[in-house]
KENUZA-825085 format. One record per residue (C-alpha): residue number from 1; y, x, z. Coordinates in steps of 0.001 Angstrom, whole numbers. Each point is the difference from the previous one (the first is absolute). Last residue first. Layout:
! residues N
+-----+---------+---------+---------+
: num :   north :    east :      up :
+-----+---------+---------+---------+
: NUM :       Y :       X :       Z :
...
+-----+---------+---------+---------+
! end
This chain:
! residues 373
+-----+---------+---------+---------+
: num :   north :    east :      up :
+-----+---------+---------+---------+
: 373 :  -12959 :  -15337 :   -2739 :
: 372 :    -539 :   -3252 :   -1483 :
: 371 :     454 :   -1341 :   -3720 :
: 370 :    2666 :   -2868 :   -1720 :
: 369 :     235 :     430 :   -3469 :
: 368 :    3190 :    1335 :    -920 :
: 367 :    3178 :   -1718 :   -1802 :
: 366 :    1961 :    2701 :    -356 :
: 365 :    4189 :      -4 :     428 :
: 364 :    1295 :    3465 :   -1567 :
: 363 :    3551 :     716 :    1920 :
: 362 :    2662 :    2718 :   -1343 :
: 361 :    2740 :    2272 :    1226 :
: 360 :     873 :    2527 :   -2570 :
: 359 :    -776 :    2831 :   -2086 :
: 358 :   -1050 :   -2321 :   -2682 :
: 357 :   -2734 :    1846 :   -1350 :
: 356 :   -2375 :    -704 :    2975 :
: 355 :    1023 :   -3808 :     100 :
: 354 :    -621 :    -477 :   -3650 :
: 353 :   -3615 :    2719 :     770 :
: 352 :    -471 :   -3250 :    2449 :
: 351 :     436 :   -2387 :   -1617 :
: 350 :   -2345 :     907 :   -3047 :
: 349 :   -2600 :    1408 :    2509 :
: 348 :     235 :   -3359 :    1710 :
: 347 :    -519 :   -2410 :   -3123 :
: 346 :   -3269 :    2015 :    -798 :
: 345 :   -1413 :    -853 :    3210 :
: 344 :     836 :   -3609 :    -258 :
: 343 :    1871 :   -2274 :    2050 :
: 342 :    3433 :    1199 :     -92 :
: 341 :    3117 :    -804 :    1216 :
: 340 :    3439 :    2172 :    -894 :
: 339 :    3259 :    1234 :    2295 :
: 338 :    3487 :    1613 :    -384 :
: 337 :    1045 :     -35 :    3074 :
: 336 :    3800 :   -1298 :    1094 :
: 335 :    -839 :   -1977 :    3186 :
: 334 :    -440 :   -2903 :   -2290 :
: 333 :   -2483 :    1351 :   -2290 :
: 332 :   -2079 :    1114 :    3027 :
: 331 :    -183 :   -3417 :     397 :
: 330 :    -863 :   -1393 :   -2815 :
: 329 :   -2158 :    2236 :    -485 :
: 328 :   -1702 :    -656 :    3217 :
: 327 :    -653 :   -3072 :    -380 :
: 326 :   -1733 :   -1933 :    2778 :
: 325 :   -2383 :   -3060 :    -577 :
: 324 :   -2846 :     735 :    2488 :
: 323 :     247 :    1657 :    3268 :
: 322 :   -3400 :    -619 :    1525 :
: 321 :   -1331 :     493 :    3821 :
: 320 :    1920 :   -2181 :    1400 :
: 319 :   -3034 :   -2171 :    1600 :
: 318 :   -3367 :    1718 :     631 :
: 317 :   -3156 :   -1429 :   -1447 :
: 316 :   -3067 :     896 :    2033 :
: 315 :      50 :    2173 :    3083 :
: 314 :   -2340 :    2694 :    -829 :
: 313 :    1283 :    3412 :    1237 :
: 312 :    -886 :    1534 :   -2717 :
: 311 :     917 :   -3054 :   -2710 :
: 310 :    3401 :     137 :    1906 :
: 309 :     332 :    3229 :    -464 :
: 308 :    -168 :     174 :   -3575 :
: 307 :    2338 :   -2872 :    -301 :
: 306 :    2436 :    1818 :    2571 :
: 305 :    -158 :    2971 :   -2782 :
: 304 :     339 :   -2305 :   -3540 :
: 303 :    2845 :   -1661 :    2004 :
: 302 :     535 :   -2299 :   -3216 :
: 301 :    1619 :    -215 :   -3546 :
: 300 :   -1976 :    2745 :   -1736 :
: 299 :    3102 :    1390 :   -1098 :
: 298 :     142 :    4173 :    -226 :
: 297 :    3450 :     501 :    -420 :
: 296 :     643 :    3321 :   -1207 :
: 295 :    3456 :    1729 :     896 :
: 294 :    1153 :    3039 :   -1741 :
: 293 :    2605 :    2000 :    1426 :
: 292 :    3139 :    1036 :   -2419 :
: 291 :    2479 :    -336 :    3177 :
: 290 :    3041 :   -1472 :   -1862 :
: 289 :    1816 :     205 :    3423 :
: 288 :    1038 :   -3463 :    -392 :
: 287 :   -3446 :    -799 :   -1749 :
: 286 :   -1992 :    1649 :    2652 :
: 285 :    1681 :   -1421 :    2395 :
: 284 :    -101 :   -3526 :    -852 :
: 283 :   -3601 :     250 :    -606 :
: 282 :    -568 :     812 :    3753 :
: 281 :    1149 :   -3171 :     481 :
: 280 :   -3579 :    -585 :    -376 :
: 279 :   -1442 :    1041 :    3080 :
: 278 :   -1735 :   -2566 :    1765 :
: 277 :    -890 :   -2172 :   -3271 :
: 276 :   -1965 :    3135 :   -1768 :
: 275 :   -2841 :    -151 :    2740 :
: 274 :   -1264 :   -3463 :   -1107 :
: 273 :     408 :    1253 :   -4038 :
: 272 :   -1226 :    3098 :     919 :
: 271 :    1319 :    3030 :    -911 :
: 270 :    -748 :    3271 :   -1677 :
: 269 :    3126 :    2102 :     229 :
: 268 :     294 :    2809 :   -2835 :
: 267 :    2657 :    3372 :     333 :
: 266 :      55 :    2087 :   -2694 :
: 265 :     745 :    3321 :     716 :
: 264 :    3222 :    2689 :     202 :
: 263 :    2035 :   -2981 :    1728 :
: 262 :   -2560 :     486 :    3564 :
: 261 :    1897 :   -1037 :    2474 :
: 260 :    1684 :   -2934 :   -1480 :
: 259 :   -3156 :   -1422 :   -1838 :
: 258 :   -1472 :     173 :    3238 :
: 257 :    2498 :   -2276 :    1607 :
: 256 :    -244 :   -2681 :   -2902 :
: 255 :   -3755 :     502 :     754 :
: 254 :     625 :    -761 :    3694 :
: 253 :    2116 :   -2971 :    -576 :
: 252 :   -2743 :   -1638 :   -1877 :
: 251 :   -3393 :    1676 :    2123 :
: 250 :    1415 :   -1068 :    3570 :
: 249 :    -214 :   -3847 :     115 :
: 248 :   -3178 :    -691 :    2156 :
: 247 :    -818 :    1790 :    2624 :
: 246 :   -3438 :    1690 :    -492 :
: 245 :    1174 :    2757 :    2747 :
: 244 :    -525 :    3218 :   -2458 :
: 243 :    1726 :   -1555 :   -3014 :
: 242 :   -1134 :    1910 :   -2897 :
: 241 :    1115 :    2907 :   -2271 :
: 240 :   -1272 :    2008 :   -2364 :
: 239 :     919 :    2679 :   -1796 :
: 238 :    1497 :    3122 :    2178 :
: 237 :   -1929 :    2642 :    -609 :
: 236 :   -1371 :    -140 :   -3631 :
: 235 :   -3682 :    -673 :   -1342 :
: 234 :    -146 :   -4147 :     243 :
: 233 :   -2568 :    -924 :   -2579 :
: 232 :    -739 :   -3559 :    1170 :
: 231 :   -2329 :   -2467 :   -1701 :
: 230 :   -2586 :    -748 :    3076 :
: 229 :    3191 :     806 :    2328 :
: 228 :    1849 :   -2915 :   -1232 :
: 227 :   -2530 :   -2476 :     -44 :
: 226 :   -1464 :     267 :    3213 :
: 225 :    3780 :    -379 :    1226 :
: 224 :     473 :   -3337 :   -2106 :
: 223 :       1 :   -2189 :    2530 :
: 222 :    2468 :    1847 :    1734 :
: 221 :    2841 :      99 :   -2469 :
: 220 :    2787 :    2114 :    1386 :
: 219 :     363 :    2947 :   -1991 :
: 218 :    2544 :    2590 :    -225 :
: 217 :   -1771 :    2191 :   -2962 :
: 216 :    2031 :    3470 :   -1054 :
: 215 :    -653 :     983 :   -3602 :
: 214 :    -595 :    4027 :    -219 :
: 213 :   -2004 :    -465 :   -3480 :
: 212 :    1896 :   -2984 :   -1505 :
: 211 :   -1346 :   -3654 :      97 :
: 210 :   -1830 :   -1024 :   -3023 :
: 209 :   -3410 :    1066 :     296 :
: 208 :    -231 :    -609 :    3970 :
: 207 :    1846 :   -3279 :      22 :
: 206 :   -3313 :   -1501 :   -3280 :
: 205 :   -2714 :    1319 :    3162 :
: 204 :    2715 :   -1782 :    2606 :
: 203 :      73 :   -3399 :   -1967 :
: 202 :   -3282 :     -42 :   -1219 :
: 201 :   -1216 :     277 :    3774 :
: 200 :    2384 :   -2779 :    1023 :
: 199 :   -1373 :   -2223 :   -2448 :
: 198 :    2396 :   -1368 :   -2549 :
: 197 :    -393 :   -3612 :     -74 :
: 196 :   -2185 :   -2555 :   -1512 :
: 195 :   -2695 :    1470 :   -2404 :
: 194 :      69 :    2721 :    3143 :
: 193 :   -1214 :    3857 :    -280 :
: 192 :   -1771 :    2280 :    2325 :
: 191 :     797 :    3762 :      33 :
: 190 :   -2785 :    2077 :    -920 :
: 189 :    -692 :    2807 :    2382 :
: 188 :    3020 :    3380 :    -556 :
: 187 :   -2419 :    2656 :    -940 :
: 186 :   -2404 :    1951 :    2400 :
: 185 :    1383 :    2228 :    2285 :
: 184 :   -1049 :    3475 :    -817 :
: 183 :   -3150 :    1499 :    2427 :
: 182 :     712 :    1600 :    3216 :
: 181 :    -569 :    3427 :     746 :
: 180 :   -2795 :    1354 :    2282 :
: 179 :    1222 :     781 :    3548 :
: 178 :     941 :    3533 :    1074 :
: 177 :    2709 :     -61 :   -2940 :
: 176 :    2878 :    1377 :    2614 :
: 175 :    -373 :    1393 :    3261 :
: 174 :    2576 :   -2109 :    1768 :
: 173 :    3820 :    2088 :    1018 :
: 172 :    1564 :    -110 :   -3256 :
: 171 :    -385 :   -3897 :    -418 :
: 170 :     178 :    -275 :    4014 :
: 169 :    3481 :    1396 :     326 :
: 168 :    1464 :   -1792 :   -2814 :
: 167 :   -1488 :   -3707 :    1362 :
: 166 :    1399 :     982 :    3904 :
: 165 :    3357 :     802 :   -1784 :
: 164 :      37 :   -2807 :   -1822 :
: 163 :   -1145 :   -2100 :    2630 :
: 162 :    2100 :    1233 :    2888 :
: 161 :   -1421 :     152 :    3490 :
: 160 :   -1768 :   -3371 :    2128 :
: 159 :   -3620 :    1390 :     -34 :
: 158 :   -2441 :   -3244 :     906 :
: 157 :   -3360 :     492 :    1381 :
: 156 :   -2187 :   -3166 :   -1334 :
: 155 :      -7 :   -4067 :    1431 :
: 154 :    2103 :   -3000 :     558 :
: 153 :    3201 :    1547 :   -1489 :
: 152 :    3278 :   -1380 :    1109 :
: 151 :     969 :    3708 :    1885 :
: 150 :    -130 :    1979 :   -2942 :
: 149 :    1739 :   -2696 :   -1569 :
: 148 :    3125 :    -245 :    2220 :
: 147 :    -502 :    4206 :     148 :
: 146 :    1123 :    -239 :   -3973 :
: 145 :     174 :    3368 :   -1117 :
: 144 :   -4212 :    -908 :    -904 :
: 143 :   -3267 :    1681 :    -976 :
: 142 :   -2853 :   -2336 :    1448 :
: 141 :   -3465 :    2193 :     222 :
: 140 :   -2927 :   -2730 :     300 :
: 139 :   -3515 :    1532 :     397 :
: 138 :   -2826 :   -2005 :   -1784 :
: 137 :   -3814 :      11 :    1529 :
: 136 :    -215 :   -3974 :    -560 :
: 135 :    2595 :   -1244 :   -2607 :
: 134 :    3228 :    -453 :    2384 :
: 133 :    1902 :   -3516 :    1321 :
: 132 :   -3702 :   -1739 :     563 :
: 131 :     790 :   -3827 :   -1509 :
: 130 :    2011 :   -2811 :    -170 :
: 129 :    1380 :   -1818 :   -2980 :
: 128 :    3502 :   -1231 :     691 :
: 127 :    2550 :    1038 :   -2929 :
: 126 :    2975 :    1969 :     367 :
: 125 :    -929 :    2773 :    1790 :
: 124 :    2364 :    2883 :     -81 :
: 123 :   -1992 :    3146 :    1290 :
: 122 :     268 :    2830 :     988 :
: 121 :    3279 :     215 :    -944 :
: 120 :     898 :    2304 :   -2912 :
: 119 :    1826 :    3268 :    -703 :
: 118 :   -3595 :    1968 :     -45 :
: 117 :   -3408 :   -1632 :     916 :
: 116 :   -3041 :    2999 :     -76 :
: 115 :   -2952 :   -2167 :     107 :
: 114 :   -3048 :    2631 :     409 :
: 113 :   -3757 :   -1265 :     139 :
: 112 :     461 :   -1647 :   -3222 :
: 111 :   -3267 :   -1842 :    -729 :
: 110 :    1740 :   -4044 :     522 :
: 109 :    3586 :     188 :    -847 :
: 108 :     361 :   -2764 :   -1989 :
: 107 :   -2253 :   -2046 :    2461 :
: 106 :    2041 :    1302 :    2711 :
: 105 :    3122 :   -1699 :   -1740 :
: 104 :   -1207 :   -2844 :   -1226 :
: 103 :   -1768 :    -576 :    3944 :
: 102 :    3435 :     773 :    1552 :
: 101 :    2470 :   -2610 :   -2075 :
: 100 :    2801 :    1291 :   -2646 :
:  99 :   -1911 :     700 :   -2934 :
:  98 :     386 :    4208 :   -1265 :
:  97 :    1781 :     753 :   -2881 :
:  96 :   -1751 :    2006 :   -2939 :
:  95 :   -2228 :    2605 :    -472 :
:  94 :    2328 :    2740 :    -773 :
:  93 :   -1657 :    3368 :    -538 :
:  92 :    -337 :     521 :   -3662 :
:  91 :    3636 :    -653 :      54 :
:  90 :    1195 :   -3261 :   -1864 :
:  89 :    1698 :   -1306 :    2510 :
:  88 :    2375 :    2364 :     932 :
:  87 :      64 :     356 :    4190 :
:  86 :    2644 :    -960 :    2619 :
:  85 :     559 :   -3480 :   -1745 :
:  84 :    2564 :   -2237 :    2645 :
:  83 :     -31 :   -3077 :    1736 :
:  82 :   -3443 :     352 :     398 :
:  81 :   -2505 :   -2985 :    1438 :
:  80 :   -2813 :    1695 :    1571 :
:  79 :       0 :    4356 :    -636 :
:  78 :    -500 :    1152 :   -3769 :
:  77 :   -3282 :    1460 :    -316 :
:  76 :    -666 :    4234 :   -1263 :
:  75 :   -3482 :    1397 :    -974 :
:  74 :    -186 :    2835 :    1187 :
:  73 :    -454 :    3755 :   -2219 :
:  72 :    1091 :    1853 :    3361 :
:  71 :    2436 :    2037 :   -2450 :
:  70 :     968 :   -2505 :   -2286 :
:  69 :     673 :   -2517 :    2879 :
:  68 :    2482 :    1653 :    1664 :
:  67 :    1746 :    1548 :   -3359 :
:  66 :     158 :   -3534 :    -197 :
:  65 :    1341 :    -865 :    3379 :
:  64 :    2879 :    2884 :    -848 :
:  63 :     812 :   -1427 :   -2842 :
:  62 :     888 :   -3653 :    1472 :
:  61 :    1992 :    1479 :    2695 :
:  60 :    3306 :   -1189 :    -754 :
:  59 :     576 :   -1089 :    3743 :
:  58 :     172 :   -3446 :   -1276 :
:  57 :   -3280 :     338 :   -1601 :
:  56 :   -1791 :    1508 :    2518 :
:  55 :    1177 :   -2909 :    2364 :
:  54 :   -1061 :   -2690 :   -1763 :
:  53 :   -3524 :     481 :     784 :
:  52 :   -3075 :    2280 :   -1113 :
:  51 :   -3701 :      91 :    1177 :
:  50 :   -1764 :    2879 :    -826 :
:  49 :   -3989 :     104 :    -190 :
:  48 :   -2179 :    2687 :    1735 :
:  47 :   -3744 :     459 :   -1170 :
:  46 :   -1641 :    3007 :    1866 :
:  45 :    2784 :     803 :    2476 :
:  44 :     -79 :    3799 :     791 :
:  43 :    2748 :    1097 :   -1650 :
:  42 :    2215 :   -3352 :     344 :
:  41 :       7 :     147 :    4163 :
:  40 :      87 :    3869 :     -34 :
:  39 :    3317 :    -177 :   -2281 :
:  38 :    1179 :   -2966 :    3123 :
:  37 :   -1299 :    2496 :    2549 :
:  36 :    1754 :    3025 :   -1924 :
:  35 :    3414 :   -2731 :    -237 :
:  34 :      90 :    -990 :    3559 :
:  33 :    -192 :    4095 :     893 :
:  32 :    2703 :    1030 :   -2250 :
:  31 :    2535 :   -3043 :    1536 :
:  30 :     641 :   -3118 :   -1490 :
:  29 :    3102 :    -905 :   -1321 :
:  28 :    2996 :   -1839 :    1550 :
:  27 :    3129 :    1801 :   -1223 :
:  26 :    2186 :   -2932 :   -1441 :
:  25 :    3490 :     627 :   -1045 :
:  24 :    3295 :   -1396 :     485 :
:  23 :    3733 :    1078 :   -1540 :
:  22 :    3132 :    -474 :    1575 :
:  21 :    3276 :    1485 :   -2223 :
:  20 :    1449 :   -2803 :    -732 :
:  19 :    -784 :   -1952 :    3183 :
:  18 :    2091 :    2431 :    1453 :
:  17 :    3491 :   -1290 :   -2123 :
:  16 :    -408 :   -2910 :    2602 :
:  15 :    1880 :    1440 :    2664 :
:  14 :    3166 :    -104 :   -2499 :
:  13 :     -82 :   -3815 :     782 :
:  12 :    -445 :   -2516 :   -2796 :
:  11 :    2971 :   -1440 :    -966 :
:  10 :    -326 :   -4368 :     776 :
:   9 :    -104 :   -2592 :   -2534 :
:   8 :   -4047 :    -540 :    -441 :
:   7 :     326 :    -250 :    3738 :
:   6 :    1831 :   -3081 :    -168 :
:   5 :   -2743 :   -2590 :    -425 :
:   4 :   -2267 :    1781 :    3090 :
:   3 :   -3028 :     705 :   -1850 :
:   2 :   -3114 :   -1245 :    1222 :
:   1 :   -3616 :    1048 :   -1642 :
+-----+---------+---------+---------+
! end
């Protein structure tokens, strides 16, 4: 954005007392007929599956995807690589987030002969490993108010209407408990430990005991994404956030942001240490502002991610891929954050119930064992 440098100076003009009073509103929906064919669609389907994005979340529609799911008893996935969580995780539903490349994803989907895809694109595709884009015999339905997406999408009929309305519609509108129920998620699996570092898994699994019930997660760590959502209990609207583009240096300044629009809960960035470097004057805000947003460092000192890839994609050992020797403490300390490293599981939980207590900004540097998505 441009701003002329005296136009800061200048009376606005009594014209402008209209934008006051201007208000906006959406009124795509889909009309009685789309909606019986879509009911039709579910009733008859013999083993449909929901597929969930970003956008049922941000539209505040979590509880309307569950009462979704409760009445078609589905089993519920998490759409490619989500920058938000449209579903709690510990629903006897969720199965979990779906791999970003076309044979995971029609292998995870293999038996369903409905995919119903709601406030997601169908579908991001990060990683190259061919394959048939549908399970043999499966119908696609992609639920969308984004027509960009609708239009993206290599195969399926796509609705473009509003998702929470579209969601609310359907849960009242399905014949409910045709299919048997679903069985309870098992418990949480056991997370792995390090003699070394804190594993990732130990890290999230120790997060979810500690952290507050309604605790919002900005997290930019994507070598530890398996991690994360193996030891997540995310049940609110609204708590979790990742970057959608996989540009690095969104999750610090975003989690400061967070912690601003949502004061009323406890606001924690997961960061890594090669992520951490493009944002972190982000610290200077928060302690300015006196933002009380926790910041965890996970340090593995490299590109855990590109090192992933690189092993994928086979090309040997890859220059620049480490960032050893940085202290974060130290710097968060000098932006004006009070800050702590750890290296042990039971060193966190001290630090961090200290940073929880505190009321104010705080870092927690962990040295974690290095893992892949």
């Amino acid at each position: 954005m441009s701003v002329p440098y005296d136009d800061w100076a200048q009376e606005a003009p009594a014209a402008t007392k209209h934008l006051l009073a201007r208000t906006t509103a959406t009124a795509s929906c889909l009309g009685e007929d789309q909606l019986a064919s879509l009911v039709a669609a579910l009733d008859s389907a013999e083993n449909p599956v929901l597929i969930l994005g970003p956008e049922v979340d941000a539209e505040s529609a979590n509880d309307d995807a569950v009462r979704l799911a409760d009445a078609l008893n589905a089993p519920v996935w998490i759409a490619p690589s989500p920058s938000r969580c449209p579903f709690p995780t510990r629903h006897r539903s969720f199965r979990g987030v779906l791999p970003a490349a076309v044979q995971g994803i029609t292998d995870s989907l293999d038996g369903h002969d409905l995919i119903l895809v709601a406030g997601a694109p169908v579908f991001r595709y990060h990683q190259f490993v061919p394959g048939e884009y549908l399970p043999d015999g499966a119908r696609l339905i992609h639920l969308t108010s984004d027509p960009g997406e609708a239009a993206r999408a290599p195969m399926g009929e796509a609705l473009v209407g509003g998702v929470r309305d579209t969601l609310s519609r359907l849960a009242g509108g399905v014949t409910p408990n045709r299919c048997p129920p679903l069985a309870a998620l098992p418990d949480f699996p056991a997370a792995r430990t390090s003699s070394e570092r804190v594993h990732p898994e130990e890290l999230f699994e120790l997060l979810r005991g500690a952290a507050p019930d309604a605790a919002v997660y900005v997290k930019e760590s994507t070598s530890t994404t398996g991690a994360f959502w193996s030891q997540a209990d995310l049940a609110h609207q609204g708590s979790y956030f990742f970057p959608a583009a996989g540009g690095l240096g969104f999750g610090l300044p975003a989690a400061v942001g967070a912690q601003l629009a949502h004061p009323d809960r406890q606001v924690i960035g997961l960061i890594g240490d090669g992520s951490a470097n493009y944002g972190i004057t982000a610290l200077w805000t928060a302690a300015q502002y006196d933002i009380p947003v926790i910041i965890v460092i996970l340090k593995n000192e490299t590109y855990g991610a590109l090192r992933w890839f690189s092993k994928v994609l086979d090309v040997g050992e890859t220059p620049g891929m480490d960032v050893p020797g940085i202290d974060f403490t130290s710097i968060a300390t000098g932006y004006g954050v009070a800050s702590t490293a750890v290296r042990t599981g039971h060193g966190f939980v001290h630090a961090f119930n200290n940073a929880l207590a505190s009321g104010r900004p705080a870092l927690i540097e962990v040295e974690t064992q290095l893992t892949e998505p």
